[in-house]
N, C-alpha and C positions, 0 to 999 in steps of 0.2 A: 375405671371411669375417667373419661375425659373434663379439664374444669374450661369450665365459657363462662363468659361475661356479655352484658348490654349496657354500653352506655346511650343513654336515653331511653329508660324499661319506663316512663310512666307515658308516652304517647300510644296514640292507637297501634301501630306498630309493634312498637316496643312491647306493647301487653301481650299480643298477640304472640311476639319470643319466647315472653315468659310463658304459656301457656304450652306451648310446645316442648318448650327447650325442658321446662320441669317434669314432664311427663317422658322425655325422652331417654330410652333405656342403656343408651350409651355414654352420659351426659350428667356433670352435678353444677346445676347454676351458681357459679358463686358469688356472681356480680349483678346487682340490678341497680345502676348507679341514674342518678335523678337530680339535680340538683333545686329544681322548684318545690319537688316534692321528699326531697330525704327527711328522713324520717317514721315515714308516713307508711301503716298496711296497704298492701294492693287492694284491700277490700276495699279500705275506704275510695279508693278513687272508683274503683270496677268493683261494686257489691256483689255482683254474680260471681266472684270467683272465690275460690271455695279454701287456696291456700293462706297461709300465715305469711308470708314474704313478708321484706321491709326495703323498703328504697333504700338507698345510702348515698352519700356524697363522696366518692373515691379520689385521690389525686393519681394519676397516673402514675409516680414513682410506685403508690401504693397497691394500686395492678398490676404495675411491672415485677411487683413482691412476689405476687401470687404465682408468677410463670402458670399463667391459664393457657391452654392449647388455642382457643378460638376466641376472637373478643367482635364482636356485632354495633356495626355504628349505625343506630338511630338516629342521627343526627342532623339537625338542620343542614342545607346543603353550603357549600364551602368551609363548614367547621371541620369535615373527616380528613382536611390535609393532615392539620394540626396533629390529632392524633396519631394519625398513620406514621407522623416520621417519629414519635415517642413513644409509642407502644413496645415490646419487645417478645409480643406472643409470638406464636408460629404460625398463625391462618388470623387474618382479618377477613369479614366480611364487612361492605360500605352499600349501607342503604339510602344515602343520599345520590346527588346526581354527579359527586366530585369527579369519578375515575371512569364514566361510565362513555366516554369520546374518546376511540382511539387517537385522535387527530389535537392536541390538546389546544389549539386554536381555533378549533370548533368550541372547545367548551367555554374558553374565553370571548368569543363572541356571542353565544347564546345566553350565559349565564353572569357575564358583565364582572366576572372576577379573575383575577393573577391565578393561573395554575402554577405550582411551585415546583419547577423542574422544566427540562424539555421534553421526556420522555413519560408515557405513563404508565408505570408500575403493575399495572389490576390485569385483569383477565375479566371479560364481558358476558357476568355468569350467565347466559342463557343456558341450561344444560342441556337441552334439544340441538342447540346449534355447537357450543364448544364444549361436550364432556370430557374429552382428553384432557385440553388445557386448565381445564377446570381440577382438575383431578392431582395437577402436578404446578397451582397457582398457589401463593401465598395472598395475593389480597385478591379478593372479589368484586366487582363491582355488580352489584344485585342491578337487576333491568326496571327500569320504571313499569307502572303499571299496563298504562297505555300500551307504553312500548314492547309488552309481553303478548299482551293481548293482539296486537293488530301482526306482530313478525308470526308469530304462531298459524295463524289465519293464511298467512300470504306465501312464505317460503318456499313451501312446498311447488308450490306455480310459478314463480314470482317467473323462471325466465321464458318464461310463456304470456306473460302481462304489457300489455302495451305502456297503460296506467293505474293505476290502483287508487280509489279514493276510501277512506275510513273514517266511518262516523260513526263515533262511540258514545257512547254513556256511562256514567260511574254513580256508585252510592258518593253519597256526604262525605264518607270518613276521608278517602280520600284525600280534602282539601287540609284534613289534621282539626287537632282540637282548637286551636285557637280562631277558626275559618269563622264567617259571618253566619254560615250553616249551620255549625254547632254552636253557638252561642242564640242562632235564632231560626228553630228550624220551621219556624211560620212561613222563611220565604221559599221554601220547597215545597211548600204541603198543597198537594194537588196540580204541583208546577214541575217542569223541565225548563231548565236554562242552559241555553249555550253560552259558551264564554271563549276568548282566543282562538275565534274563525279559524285563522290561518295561522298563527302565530306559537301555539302553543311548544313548548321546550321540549316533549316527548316525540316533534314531530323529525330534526334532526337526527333524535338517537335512534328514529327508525330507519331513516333514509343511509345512514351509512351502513346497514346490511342488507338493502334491496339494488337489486340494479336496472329499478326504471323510475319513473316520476313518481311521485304521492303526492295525493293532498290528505288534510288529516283535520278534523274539527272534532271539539269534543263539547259533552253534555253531562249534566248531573243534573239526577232526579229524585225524588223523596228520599227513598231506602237507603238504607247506612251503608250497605256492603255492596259489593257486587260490580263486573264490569262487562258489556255487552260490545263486542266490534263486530259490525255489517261492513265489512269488504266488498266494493264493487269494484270487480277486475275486467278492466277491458282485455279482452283477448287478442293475440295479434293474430290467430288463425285458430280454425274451427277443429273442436277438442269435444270428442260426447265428455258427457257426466258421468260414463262407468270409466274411462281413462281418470279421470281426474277423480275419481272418487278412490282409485286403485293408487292415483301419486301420493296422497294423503296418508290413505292406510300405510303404504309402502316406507313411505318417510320418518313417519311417527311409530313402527313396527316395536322396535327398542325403546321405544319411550315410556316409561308407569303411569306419566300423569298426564296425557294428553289422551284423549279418546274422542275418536270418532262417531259421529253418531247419524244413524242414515232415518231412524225410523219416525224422526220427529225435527223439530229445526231446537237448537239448543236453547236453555232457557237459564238467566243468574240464578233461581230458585236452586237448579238443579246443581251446582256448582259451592254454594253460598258453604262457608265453615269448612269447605275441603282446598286440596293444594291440586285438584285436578284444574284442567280445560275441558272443555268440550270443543267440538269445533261441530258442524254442520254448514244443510241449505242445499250447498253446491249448485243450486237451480243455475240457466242461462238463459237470458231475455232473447229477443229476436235481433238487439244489439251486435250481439255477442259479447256479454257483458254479462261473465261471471258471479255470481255472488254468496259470498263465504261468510257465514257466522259465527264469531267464538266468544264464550264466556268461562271468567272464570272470578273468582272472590277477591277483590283487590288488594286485600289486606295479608291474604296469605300466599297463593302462587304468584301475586304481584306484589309480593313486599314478603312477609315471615317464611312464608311457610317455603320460598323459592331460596333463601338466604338459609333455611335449614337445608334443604336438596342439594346447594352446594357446599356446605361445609361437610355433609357425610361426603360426595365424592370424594372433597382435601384428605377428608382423615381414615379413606378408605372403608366407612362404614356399610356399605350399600346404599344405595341414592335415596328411598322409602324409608329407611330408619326414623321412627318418629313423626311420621307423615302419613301411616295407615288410617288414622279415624282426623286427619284431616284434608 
């Protein structure tokens, strides 16, 4: 058995580790460090959950004790430098947005903080787009949710796309537990809100692996989970819908958790507590103007359950390990 750790196991995320990672047949949790909550059973915070755990307040020397194989950053974004250069496991995964900008002047202009270095370290876990380097990376940088959701939808076409515009929608959790949503979820209830038109952070981390225009606006709506992207791709010449329904298949052939789906148009229901995507739709207006729909549960193939996917590649597990019943 392999030892892993989380620091940051009491946010939505985070819980979402623990729930896999302890079920996980390759894997002994040894870490679920918290430091709002140490102390504390996971029950108490998350009553639905059925184990004994206990948060703890770990220093880092005292992880670096444990020589754990994998250690998982929940953590607020610009905090995972820190750790990253004091940790001394053999696979980090960073669930924040530190490492996740080839370009590290991209990330200092998006995110308004000093990257610490010139170079950045990580590998950009998509594991549809890079499972080799994924395979043979030391640190991860896990893909934001958004940004999972809308490159999934598009790549496969992308150099067939004039333009792409993406309007997505997200559950609550999303925004994390501190958000105005989870403290008061009266202002969702029977509501959609758009928020960061054109501005939003995930719209960058998309653009530097497509190579044409985007626009990208996002939405959150009632339900806790779940993430929906409506791709509309202008096409720069005329493509039936059994091509492009064959470059999808074609693309995602090797992939476990993406599926295709023709017989219906995809739905977050369908998707909700698993680490799949769906993608559908594929219709085409008289535009010529594509459009592609994919959901998947934001909190797991956009956030846990994608951060597990690639530590089995790291540690050679099979990419599904512990990701069957999610």
């Amino acid at each position: 058995m392999k030892k892993v750790g989380i620091i940051g196991a009491s946010g939505f995320t985070g819980h979402e580790l623990v729930k896999i990672l302890t079920k996980h047949p390759k894997v002994e949790l040894k870490v679920l460090h918290s430091e709002s909550n140490a102390g504390k059973r996971v029950k108490e915070l998350y009553p639905d959950y059925a184990g004994d755990e206990v948060y703890a307040h770990y220093t880092v020397p005292g992880i670096n004790a444990m020589h754990l194989d994998c250690v998982f950053l929940a953590v607020p974004n610009t905090k995972a430098f820190g750790y990253v250069e004091k940790l001394h496991c053999k696979h980090i995964v960073d669930l924040s947005a530190d490492f996740r900008f080839a370009k590290t002047k991209t990330y200092e202009s998006v995110y308004g903080a000093k990257f610490p270095g010139t170079k950045n370290p990580a590998v950009y876990g998509l594991p549809e787009l890079n499972q080799k380097k994924i395979q043979k990376a030391k640190i991860i940088a896990n893909p934001g949710c958004y940004a999972t959701a809308c490159l999934l939808a598009s790549l496969p076409i992308q150099k067939f796309a004039k333009y792409i515009v993406f309007d997505c929608i997200s559950g609550w959790s999303g925004a994390g537990k501190e958000s105005a949503y989870a403290k008061d979820p009266s202002l969702l209830k029977e509501n959609v809100i758009a928020y960061k038109l054109t501005s939003h952070r995930h719209r960058p981390e998309i653009e530097q692996f497509l190579k044409t225009k985007i626009s990208f606006t996002p939405h959150v709506f009632e339900g806790f989970r779940g993430i929906m992207c409506t791709a509309h791709i202008l096409l720069k010449k005329k493509i039936t819908k059994e091509k492009i329904v064959g470059m999808f298949e074609g693309f995602y052939k090797q992939q476990p958790f993406v599926k295709i789906v023709l017989e219906k148009i995809p739905e977050i229901m369908d998707v909700q507590k698993t680490n799949f995507c769906h993608i559908g739709g594929f219709e085409i207006d008289t535009n010529n103007q594509l459009v592609v729909v994919s959901v998947l549960d934001n909190l797991i193939k956009g956030a846990a359950g994608q951060a597990v996917q690639n530590m089995n590649l790291m540690m050679g597990f099979g990419e599904v390990g512990g990701l069957t019943n999610h």
